[in-house]
NUDO-17677 format. One record per residue: x, y, z of N, C-alpha, C in turn. Coordinates in steps of 0.001 Angstrom, whole numbers, padded with zeros to 6 digits, always signed. Example, Ala and Ser with C-alpha at 12.3 -4.5 7.8 and 13.67 -1.06 7.14 Angstrom:
# NUDO-17677
+013190-005690+007800+012300-004500+007800+013200-003300+007800/+012850-002250+007080+013670-001060+007140+012900+000030+007870/
END
This chain:
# NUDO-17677
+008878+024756-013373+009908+023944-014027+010127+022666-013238/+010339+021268-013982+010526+020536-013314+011845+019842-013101/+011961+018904-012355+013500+017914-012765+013240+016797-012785/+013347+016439-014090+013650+015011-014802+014152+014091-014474/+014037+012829-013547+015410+011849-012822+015187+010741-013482/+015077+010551-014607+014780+009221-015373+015907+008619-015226/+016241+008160-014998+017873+006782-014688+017859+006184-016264/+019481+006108-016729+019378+005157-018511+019165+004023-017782/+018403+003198-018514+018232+002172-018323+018939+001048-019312/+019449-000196-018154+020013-001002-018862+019106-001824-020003/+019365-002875-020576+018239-003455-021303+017429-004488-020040/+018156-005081-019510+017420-005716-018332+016489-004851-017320/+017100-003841-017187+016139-002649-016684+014614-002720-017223/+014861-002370-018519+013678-001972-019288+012566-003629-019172/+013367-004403-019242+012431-005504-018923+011443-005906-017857/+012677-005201-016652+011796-005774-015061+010651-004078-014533/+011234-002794-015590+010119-001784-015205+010354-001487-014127/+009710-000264-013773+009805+000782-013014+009205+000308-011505/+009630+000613-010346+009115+000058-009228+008117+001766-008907/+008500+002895-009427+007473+003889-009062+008265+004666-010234/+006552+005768-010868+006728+006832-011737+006130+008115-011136/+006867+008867-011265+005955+010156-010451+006211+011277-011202/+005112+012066-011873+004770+012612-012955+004172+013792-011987/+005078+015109-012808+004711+016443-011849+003644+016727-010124/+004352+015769-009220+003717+015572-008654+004164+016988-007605/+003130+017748-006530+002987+018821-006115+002252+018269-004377/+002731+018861-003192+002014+018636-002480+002090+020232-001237/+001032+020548-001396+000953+021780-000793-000127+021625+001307/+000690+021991+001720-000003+022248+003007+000009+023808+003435/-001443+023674+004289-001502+024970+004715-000749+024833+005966/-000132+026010+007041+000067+025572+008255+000566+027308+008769/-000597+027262+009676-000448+028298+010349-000865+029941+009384/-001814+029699+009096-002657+030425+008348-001386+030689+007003/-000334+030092+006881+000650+030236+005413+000735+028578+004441/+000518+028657+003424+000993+028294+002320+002349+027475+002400/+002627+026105+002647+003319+025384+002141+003714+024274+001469/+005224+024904+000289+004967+023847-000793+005923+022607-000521/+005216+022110+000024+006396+020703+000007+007150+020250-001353/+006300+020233-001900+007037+019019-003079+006334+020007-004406/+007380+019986-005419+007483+021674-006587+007768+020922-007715/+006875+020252-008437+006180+019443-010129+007600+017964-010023/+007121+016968-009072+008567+016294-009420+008383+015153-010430/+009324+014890-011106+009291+014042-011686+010352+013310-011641/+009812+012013-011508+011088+011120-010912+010762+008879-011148/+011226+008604-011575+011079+007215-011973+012666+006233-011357/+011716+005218-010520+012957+004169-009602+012760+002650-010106/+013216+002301-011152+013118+001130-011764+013130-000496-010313/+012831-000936-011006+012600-002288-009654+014277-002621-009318/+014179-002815-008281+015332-003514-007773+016809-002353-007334/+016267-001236-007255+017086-000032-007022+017206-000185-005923/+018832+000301-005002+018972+000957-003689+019241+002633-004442/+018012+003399-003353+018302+004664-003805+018294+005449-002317/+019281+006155-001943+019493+007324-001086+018873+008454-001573/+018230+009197-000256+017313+010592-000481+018211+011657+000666/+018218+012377-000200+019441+013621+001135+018580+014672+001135/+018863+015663+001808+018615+016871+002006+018384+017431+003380/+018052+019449+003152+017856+019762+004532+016541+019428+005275/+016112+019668+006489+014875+019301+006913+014783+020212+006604/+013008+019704+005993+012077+020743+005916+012269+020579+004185/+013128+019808+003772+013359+020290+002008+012423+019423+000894/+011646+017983+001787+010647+017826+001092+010987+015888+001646/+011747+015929+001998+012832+014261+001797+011121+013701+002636/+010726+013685+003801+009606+013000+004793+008305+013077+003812/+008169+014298+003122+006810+014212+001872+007350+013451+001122/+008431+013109+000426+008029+012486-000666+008179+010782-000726/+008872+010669+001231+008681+009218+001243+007355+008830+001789/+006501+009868+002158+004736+009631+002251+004707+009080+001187/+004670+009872+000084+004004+009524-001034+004530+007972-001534/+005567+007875-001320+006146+006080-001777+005110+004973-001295/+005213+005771+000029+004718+004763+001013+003036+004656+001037/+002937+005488+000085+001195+005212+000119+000348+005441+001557/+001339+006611+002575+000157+007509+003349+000229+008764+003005/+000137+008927+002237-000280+010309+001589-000345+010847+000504/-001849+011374-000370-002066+011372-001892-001266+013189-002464/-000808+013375-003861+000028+014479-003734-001299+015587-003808/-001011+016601-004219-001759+017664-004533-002376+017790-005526/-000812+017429-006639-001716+017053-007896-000415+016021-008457/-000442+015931-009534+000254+015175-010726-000226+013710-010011/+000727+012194-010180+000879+011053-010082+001744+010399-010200/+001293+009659-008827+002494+008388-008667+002331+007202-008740/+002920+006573-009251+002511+005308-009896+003114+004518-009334/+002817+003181-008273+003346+002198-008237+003494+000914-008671/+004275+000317-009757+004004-000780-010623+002599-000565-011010/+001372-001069-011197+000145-001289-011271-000929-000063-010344/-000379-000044-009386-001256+001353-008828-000911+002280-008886/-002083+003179-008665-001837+004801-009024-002229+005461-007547/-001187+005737-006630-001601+006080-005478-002034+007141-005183/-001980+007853-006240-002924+009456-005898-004353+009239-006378/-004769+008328-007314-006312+008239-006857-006916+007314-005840/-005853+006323-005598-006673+005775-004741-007137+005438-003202/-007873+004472-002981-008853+005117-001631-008565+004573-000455/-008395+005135+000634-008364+004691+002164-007771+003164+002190/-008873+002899+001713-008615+000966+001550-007710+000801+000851/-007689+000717-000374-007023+000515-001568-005663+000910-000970/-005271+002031-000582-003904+002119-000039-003563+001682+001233/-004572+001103+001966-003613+000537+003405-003469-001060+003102/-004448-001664+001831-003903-002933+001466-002866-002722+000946/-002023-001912+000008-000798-001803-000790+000668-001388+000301/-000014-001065+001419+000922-000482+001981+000793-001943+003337/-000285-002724+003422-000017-004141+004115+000480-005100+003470/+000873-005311+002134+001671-005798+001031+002524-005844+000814/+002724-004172+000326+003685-004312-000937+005125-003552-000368/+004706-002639+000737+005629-002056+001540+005872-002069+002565/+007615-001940+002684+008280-002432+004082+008263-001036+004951/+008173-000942+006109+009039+000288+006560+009829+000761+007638/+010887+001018+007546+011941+001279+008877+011842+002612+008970/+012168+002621+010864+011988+003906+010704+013632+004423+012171/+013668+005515+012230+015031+005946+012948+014858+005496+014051/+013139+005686+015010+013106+005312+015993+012550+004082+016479/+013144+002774+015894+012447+001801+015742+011072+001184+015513/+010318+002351+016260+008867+002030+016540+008403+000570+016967/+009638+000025+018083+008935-001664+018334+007798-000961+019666/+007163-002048+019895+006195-001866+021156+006703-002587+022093/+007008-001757+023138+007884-002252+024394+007380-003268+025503/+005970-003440+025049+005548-004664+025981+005789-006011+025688/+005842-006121+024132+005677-007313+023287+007527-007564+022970/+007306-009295+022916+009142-009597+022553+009242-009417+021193/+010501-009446+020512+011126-009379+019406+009868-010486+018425/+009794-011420+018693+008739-012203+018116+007769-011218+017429/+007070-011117+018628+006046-010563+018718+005698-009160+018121/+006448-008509+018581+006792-007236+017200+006738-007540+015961/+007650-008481+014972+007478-008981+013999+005863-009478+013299/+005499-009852+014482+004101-010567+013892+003175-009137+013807/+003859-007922+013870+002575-006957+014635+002219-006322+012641/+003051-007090+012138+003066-006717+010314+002188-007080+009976/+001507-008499+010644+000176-009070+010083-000898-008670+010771/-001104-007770+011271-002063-007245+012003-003274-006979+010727/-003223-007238+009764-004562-006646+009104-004352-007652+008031/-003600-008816+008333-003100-010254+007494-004223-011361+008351/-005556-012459+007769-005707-013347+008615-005279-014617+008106/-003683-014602+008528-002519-015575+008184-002846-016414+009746/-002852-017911+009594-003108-018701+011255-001871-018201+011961/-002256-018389+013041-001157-018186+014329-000109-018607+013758/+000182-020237+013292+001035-020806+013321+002009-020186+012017/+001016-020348+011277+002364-019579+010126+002664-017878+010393/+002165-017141+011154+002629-016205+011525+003863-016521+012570/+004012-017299+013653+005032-017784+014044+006048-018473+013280/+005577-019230+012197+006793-019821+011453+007839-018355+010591/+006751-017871+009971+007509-016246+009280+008162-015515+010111/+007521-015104+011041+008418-014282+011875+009766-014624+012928/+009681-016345+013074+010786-016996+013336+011921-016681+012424/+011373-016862+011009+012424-016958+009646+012916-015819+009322/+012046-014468+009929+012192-013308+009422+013814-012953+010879/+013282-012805+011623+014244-012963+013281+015692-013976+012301/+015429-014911+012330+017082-015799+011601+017843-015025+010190/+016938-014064+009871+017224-013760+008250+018216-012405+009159/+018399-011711+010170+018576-010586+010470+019391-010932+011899/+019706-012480+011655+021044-012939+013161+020221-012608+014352/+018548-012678+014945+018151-012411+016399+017326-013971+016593/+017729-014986+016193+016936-016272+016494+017030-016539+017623/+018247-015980+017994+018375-016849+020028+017813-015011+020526/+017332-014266+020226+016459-013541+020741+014986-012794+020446/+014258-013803+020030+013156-013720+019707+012310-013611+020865/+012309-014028+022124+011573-013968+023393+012159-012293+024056/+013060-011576+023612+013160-010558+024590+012540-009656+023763/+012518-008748+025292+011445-007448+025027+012740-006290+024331/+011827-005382+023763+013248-004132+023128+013768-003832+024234/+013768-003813+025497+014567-002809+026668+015684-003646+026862/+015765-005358+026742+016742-005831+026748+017390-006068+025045/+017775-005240+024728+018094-005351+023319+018672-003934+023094/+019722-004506+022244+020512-002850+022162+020054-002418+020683/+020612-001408+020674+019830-000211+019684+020027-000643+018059/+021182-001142+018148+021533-001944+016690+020330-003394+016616/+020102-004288+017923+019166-005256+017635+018135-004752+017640/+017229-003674+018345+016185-003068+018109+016139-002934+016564/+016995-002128+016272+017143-001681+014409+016651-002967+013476/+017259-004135+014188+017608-005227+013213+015656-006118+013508/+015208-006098+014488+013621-006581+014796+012943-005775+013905/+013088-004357+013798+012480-003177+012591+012457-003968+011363/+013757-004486+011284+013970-004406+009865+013316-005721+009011/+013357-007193+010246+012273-008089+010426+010979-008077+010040/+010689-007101+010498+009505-006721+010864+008984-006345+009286/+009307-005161+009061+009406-004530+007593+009631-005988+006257/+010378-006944+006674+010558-008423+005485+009603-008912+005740/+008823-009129+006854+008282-010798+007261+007123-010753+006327/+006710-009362+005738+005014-009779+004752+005580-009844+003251/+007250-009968+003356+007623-010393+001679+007204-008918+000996/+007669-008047+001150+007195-006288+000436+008243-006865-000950/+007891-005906-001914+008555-005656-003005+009317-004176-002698/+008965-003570-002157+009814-002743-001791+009996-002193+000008/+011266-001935-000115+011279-001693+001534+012063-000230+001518/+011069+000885+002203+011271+002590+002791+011557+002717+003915/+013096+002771+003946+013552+003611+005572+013982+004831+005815/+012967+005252+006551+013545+006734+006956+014656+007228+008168/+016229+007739+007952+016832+007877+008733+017187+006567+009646/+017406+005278+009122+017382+004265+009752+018989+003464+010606/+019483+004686+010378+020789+004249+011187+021098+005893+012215/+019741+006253+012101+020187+007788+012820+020355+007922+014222/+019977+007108+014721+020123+006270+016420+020869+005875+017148/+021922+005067+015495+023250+004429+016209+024306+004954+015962/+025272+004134+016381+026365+004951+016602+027419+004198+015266/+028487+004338+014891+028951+004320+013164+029117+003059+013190/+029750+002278+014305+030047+001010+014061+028801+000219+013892/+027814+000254+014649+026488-000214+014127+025833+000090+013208/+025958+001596+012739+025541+001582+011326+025696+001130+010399/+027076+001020+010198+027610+000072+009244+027441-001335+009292/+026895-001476+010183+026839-003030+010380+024927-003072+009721/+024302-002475+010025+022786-002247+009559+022783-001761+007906/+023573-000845+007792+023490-000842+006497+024180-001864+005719/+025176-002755+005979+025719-003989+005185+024282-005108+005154/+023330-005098+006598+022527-005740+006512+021214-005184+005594/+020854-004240+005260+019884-003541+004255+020482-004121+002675/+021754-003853+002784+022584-004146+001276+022046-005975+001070/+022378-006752+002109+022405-007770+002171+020725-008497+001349/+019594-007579+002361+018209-008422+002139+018291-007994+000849/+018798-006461+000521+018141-005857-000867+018560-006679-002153/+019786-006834-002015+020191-008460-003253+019621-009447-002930/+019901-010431-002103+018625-011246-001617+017331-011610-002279/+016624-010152-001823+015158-010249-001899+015239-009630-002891/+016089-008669-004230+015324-008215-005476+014719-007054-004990/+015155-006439-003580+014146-004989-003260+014323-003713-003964/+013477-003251-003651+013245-001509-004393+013159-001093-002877/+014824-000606-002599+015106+000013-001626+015335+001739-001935/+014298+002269-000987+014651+003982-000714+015210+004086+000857/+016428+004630+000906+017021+005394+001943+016751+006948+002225/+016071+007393+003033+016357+008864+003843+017381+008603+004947/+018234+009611+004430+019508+009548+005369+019990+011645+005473/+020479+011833+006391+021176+012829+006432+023059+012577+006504/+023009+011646+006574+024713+010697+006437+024978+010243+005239/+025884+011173+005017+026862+011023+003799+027646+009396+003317/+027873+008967+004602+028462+007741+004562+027012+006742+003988/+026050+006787+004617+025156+006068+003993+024719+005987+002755/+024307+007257+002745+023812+007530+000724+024783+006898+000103/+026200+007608+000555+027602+006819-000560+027301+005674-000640/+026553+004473-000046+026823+003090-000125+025544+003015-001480/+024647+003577-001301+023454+003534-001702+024127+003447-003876/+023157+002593-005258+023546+002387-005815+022973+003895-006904/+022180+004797-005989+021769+006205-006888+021651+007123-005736/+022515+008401-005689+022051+009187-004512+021160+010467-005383/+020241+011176-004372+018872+011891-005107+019266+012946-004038/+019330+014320-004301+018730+015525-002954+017799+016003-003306/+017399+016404-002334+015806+017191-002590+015613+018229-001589/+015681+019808-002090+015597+020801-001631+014722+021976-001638/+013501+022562-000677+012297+022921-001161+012113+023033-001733/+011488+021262-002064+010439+020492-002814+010769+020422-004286/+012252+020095-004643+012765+020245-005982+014280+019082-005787/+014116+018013-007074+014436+016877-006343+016008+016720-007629/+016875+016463-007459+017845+016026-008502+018797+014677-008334/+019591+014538-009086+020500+013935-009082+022074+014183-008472/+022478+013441-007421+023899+013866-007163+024968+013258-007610/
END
């Protein structure tokens, strides 16, 4: 049996289309000589320009099924559709260009590289971009001012607190212009007053930029901000 999350759509909705369709999609791992089902026939459609919150317990499917958004990982079976691609057939390549494109991604533990400055992190998006030096410095300057760190673009993450670490992530994740931007657990680090201050800034790019924002959060306060909250509990996904 599946669950249906089709959102009514406004009439403007129906115009700008779906930013992903995912049609009984199933993803099964083996582990430890047992059988597991991550993700149980979902079906689920996020029209463009959505902020959507993903809840649930660990282990209930929330990290599989933002693989699958994110185009590192094909399901078992059914399909997911992103605008124009179909990321369960397609190949190695085909998905690490869509995912050097078209998607942003934050993650809880920043993932900056501690040798390189705030700059320099930013530029680490074009790593498989051959954009010149110079306009990689001009973007990632613009991307750093879009997120309040312009007078700290030369420091390394160790001098940078955990909210500006967050905020270079989140840089980082804009500077290749994504149509959609996936954060997992992205205020799970800090502490409330900075969260809130990171999530006003997510709210901020996502009008802005027109994004097809997905949140994984285990914080209630977060999802609440979010404009659709979703749980998903072994591997069976609804509406809250």
């Amino acid at each position: 049996m599946t669950d249906t999350l089709a959102m009514p759509s406004a009439p403007e909705e129906q115009s700008i289309g779906d930013a992903y369709v995912l049609r009984g999609v199933t993803k099964t791992y083996t582990q430890k000589g047992r059988t597991v089902q991550a993700l149980r026939g979902i079906d689920l459609e996020i029209p463009r320009g959505q902020l959507v919150a993903v809840q649930g317990p660990t282990g209930g499917g929330k990290s599989t099924l933002l693989q699958m958004l994110g185009a590192l990982d094909r399901p078992t079976s059914g399909s997911v559709q992103m605008g124009r691609n179909d990321l369960s057939t397609a190949n190695d390549k085909e998905l690490a260009k869509i995912r050097g494109v078209e998607i942003g991604f934050v993650f809880q533990g920043f993932n900056l590289i501690p040798t390189l400055s705030a700059a320099e992190n930013v530029e680490t998006a074009f790593a498989t971009n051959e954009l010149p030096r110079a306009e990689r410095r001009r973007r990632s300057a613009e991307a750093l001012a879009s997120v309040g760190l312009q007078d700290r673009a030369d420091h390394l993450p160790a001098e940078l607190s955990g909210g500006q670490q967050q905020r270079v992530a989140i840089a980082r994740a804009l500077v290749k212009e994504p149509t959609v931007l996936l954060a997992d657990e992205p205020t799970g680090a800090l502490d409330e007053g900075t969260r809130d201050e990171i999530m006003a800034l997510l709210e901020k790019v996502w009008h802005e930029r027109l994004l097809t924002v997905v949140i994984v959060t285990h914080d209630s306060a977060v999802a609440r901000r979010a404009e659709r909250r979703l749980r998903i509990k072994d591997g069976a996904i609804k509406e809250v």
